[in-house]
C-alpha positions as CSV (number, residue, x, y, z in Angstrom):
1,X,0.0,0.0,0.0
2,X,1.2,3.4,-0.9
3,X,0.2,6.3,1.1
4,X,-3.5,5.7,1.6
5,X,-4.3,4.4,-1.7
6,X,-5.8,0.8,-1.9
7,X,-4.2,-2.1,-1.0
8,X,-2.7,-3.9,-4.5
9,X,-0.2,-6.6,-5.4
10,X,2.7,-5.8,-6.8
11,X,3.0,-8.2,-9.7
12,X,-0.4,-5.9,-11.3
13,X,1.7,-2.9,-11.9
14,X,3.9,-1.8,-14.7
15,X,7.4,-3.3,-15.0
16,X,10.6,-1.1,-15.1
17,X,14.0,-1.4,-15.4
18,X,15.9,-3.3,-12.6
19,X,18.0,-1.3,-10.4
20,X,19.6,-4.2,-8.8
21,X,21.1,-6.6,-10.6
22,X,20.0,-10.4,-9.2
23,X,16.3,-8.7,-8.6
24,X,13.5,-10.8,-9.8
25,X,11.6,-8.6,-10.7
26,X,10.8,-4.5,-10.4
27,X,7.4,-2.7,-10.8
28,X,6.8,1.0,-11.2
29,X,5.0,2.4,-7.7
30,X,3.3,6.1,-8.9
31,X,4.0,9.0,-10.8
32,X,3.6,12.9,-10.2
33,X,4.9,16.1,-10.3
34,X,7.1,17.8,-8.4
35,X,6.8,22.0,-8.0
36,X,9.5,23.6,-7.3
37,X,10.8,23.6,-3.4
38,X,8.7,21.3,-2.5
39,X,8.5,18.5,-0.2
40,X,6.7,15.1,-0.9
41,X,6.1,11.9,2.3
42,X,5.4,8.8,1.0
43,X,4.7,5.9,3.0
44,X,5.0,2.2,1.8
45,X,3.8,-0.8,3.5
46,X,4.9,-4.3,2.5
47,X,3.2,-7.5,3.4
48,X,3.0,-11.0,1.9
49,X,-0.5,-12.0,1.4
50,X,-2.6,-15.2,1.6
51,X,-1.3,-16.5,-1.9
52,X,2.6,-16.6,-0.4
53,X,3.9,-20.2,-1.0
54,X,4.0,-22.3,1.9
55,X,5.7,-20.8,4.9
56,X,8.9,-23.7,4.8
57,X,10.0,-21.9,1.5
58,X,10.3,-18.8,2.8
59,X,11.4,-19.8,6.4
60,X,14.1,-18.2,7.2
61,X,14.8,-16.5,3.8
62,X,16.5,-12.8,3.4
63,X,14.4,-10.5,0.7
64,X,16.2,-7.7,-0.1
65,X,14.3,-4.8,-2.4
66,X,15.1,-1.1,-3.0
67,X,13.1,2.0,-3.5
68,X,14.3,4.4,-6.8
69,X,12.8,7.5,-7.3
70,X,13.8,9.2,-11.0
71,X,13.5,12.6,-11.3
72,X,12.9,14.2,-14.9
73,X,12.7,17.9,-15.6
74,X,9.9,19.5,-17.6
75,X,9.5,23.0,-19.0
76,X,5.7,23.2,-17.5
77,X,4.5,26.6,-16.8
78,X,4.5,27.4,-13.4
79,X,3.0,30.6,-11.9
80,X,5.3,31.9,-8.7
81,X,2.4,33.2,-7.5
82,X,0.2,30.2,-7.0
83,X,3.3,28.4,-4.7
84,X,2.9,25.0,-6.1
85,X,-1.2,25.3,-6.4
86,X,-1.1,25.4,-10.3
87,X,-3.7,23.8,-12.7
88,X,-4.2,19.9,-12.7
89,X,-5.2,18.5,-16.0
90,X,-7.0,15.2,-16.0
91,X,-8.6,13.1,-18.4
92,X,-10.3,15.1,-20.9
93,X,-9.7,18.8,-20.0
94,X,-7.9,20.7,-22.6
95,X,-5.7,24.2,-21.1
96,X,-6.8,27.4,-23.2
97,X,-6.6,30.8,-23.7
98,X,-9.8,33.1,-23.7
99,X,-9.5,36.0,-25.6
100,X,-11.7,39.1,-24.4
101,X,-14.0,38.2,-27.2
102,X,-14.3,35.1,-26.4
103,X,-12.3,33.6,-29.0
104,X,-10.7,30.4,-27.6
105,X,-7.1,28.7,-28.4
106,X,-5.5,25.6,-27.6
107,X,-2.6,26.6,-24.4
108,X,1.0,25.7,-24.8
109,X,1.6,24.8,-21.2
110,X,5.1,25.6,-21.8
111,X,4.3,28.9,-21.7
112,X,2.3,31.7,-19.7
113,X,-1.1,30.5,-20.2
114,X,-2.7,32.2,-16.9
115,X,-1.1,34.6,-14.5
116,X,-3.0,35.0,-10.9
117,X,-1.0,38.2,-10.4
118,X,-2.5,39.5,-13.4
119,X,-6.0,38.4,-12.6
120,X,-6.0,36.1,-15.3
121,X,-7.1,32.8,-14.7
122,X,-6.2,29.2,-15.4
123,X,-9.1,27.7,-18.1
124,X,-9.8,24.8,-19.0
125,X,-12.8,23.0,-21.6
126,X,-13.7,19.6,-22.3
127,X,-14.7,18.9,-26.1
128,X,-17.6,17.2,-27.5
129,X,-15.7,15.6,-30.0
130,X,-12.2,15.0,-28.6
131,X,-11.1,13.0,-31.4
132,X,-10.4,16.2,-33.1
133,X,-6.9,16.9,-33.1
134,X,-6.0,20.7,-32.0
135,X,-2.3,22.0,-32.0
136,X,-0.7,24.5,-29.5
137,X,-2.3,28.2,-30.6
138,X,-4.9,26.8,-32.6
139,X,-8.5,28.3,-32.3
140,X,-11.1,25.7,-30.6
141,X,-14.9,26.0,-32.5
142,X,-17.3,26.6,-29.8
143,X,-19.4,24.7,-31.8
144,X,-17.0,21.6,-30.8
145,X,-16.5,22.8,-26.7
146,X,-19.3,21.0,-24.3
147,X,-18.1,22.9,-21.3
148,X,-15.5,25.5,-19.5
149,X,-13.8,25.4,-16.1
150,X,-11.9,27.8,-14.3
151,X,-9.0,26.7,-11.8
152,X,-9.2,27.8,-8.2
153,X,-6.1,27.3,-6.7
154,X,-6.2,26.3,-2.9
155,X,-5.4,29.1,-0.9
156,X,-5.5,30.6,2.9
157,X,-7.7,33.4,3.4
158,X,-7.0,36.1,6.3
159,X,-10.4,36.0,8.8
160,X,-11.9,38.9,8.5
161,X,-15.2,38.8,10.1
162,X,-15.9,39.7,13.5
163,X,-19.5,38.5,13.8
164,X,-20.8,41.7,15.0
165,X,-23.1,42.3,11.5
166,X,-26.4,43.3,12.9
167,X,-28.1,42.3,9.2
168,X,-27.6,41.6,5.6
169,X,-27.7,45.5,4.6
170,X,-24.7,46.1,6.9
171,X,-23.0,43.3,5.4
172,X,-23.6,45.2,2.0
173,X,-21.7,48.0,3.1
174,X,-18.9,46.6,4.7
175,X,-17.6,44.9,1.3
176,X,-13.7,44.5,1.0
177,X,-11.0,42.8,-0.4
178,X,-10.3,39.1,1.5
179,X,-6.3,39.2,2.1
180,X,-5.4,35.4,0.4
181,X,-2.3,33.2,0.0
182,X,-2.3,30.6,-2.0
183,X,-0.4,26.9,-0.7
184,X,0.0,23.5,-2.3
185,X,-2.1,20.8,-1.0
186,X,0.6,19.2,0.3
187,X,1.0,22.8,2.9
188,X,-0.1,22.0,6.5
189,X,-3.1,23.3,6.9
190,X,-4.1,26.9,8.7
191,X,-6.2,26.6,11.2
192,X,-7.4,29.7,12.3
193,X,-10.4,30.7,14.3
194,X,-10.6,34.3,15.5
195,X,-10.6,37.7,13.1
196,X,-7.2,38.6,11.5
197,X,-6.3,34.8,11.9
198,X,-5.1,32.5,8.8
199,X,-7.2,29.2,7.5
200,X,-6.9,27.8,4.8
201,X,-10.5,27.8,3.1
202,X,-12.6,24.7,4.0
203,X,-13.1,23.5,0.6
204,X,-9.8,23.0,0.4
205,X,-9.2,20.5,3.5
206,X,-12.8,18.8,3.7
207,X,-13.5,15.7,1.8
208,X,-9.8,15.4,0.9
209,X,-10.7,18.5,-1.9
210,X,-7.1,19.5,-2.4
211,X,-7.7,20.6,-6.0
212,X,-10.8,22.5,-7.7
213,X,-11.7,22.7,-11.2
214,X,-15.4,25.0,-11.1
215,X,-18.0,25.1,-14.0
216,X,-17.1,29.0,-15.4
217,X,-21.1,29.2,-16.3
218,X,-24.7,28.2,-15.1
219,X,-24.9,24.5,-15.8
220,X,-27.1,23.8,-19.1
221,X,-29.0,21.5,-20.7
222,X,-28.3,20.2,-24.3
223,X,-31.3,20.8,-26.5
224,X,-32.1,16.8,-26.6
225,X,-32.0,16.4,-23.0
226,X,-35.7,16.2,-21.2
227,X,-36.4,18.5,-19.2
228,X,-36.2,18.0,-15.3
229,X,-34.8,14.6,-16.3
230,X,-31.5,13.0,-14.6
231,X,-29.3,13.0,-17.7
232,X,-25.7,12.8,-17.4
233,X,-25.3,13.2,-21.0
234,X,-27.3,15.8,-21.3
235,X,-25.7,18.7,-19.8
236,X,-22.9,21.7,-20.9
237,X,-21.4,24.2,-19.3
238,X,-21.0,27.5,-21.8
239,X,-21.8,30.7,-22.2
240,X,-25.0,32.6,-24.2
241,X,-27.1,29.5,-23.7
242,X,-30.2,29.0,-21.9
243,X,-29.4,28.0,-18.1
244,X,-30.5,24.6,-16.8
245,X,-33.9,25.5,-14.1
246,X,-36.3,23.6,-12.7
247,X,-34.8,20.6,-11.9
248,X,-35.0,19.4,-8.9
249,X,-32.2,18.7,-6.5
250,X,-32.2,15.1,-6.3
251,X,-31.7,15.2,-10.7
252,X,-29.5,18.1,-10.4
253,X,-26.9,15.9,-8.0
254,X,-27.3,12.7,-10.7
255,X,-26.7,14.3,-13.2
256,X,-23.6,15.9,-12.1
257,X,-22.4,13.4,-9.9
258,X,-22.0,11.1,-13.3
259,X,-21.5,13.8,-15.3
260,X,-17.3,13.1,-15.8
261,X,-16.9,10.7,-12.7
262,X,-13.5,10.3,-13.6
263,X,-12.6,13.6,-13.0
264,X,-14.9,13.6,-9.8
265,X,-17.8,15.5,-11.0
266,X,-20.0,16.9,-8.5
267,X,-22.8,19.1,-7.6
268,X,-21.3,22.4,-5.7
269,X,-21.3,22.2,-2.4
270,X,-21.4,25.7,-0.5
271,X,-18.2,25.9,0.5
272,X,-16.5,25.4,-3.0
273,X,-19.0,28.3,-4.0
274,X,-17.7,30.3,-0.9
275,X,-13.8,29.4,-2.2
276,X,-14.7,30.6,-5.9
277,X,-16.4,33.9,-4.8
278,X,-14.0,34.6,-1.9
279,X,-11.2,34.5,-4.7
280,X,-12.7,37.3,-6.3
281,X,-13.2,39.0,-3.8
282,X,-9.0,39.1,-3.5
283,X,-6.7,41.2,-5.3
284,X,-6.8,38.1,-7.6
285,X,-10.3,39.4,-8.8
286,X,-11.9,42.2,-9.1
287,X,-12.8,42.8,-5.2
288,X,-16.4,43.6,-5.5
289,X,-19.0,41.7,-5.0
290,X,-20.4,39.0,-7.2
291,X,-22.0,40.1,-10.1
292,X,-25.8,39.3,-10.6
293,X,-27.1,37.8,-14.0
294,X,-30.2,39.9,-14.7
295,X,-30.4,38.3,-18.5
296,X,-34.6,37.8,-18.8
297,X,-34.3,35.3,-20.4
298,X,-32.5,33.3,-18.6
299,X,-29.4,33.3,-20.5
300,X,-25.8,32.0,-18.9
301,X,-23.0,34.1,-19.0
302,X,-24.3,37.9,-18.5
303,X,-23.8,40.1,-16.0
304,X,-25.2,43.3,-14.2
305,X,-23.6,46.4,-15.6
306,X,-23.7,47.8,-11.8
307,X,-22.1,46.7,-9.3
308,X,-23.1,44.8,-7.2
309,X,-25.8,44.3,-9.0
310,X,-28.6,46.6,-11.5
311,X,-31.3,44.5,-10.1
312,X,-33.7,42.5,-12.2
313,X,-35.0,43.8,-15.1
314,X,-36.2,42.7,-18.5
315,X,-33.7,45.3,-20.2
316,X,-31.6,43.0,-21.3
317,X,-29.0,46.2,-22.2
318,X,-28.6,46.4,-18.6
319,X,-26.6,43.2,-18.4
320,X,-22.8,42.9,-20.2
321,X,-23.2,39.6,-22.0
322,X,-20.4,37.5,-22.5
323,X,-17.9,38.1,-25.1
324,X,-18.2,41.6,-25.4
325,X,-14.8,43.5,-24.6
326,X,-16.6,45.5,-21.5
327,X,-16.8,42.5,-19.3
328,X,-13.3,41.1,-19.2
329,X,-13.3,41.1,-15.7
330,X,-16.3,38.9,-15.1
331,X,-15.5,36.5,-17.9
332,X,-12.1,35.5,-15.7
333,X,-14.9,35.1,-12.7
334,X,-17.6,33.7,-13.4
């Protein structure tokens, strides 16, 4: 066993190169990646199961192995800022580049792709047909993206409130910018309690959530999915498209839950929400409050042109819709 990973035998793994030369046998462990200064505990534990050959064969018997660990150095972007909390791609999710009109190319992770300081951040979209080939810089149809994702990097957040709110409206007023530092996963953990304390955000250290990819829109249905209807197939996640309502919740967690299970789709809980919109709330966003989608008609992707928020209205010039050069801001948080 490795770490807390499942129990396995050996013999199932890949085979490698043996480091010692009268070894039987030698089987690759993991892989990963390593940031720069930091620090990775593994912990191996080495039994021999039921299937071991009768006990007078090994009576008495010295088994020597060895641990190797290679080391091989990539040019993968890295942002300084985000110290060692930079974008994991799984299965499926292809880096890009969002220009302010929306226009989206393939990411050479090689290079600057997404630059916290800056307020830019990390994106991400899965494709519906991924058998189509796309080269570093090239432009990705929208016709051919099923959904975006924006990367929030696991970070500590300065404790700024001091509980003595006396309702919502003061809470309105006393908007400002959450101080934030962001850690690798494999940080210890703040674990602050009082104002002007550090802890490191909750969505980050519950459930074992180390990393976050978010949904950068409302959730949507495709036009063939039923209505209301738990559909795992069914759904997208893009902008200037009608927004998924009236489902109810027990559909809503189906469908996401199976959505891409082997990137651990899920439904959002609160506290990922709270992570996402505490972000912006940083000098990594824009620091004001969240914007509020006023589109009539329901469509994903707008914005108030006020902020906090123009209230609703069926003025649909009110809202900045998405794509259009005046809402760069809240196309990096969404």
């Amino acid at each position: 066993m490795l770490n807390e990973n499942e129990p396995l035998s050996l013999t199932k793994n890949e085979t490698v190169e043996k480091t010692i030369t009268n070894a039987s046998s030698a089987y690759k462990l993991d892989t990963g990646r390593l940031n720069g200064n930091e620090e990775r505990t593994f912990y191996l534990r080495l039994w021999l199961d039921e299937d071991t050959p009768t006990r007078e064969e090994v009576m008495n018997k010295v088994l020597n192995s060895k641990i190797t660990v290679t080391l091989v150095q990539n040019n993968i972007y890295n942002d300084i800022t985000l110290n060692g909390a930079d974008p994991v791609l799984k299965t499926g999710l292809i880096p890009v580049k969002i220009a302010s009109d929306g226009t989206v190319t393939k990411a050479n992770v090689e290079e600057e792709w997404y630059n916290y300081q800056n307020k830019e951040w990390a994106n991400a979209v899965i494709l519906k047909d991924e058998t189509v080939p796309y080269e570093n810089n090239d432009i990705i149809s929208e016709d051919n993206i099923e959904s975006y994702f924006v990367w929030i990097p696991r970070y500590r957040y300065k404790i700024f409130n001091d509980e003595t709110y006396s309702g919502l409206t003061e809470v309105e007023d006393r908007v400002q910018t959450i101080e934030v530092e962001f850690e690798s996963k494999y940080t210890t953990p703040s674990n602050g309690t009082k104002k002007n304390e550090w802890l490191t955000h909750p969505a980050f250290t519950s459930f074992n959530s180390n990393v976050m990819w978010v949904g950068k829109f409302e959730t949507s249905k495709l036009n063939t999915a039923p209505d209301n209807s738990r559909n795992a197939e069914g759904v997208q996640i893009k902008p200037n498209v009608i927004s998924y309502r009236n489902i109810q919740v027990g559909n809503a967690f189906y469908t996401s839950y199976y959505y891409k299970r082997e990137v651990d789709s899920h439904m959002m809980k609160n506290s990922e929400w709270g992570a996402a919109s505490y972000l912006q709330h940083s000098k990594y966003g824009s620091e004001v409050s969240v914007r509020f989608n006023n589109n009539s008609n329901f469509i994903a992707g707008y914005a108030s042109v006020n902020e906090p928020t123009c209230g609703y209205t069926n003025d649909n010039r009110a809202c900045n819709k998405y794509g259009t050069t005046s809402d760069i801001t809240v196309s990096y948080n969404t």
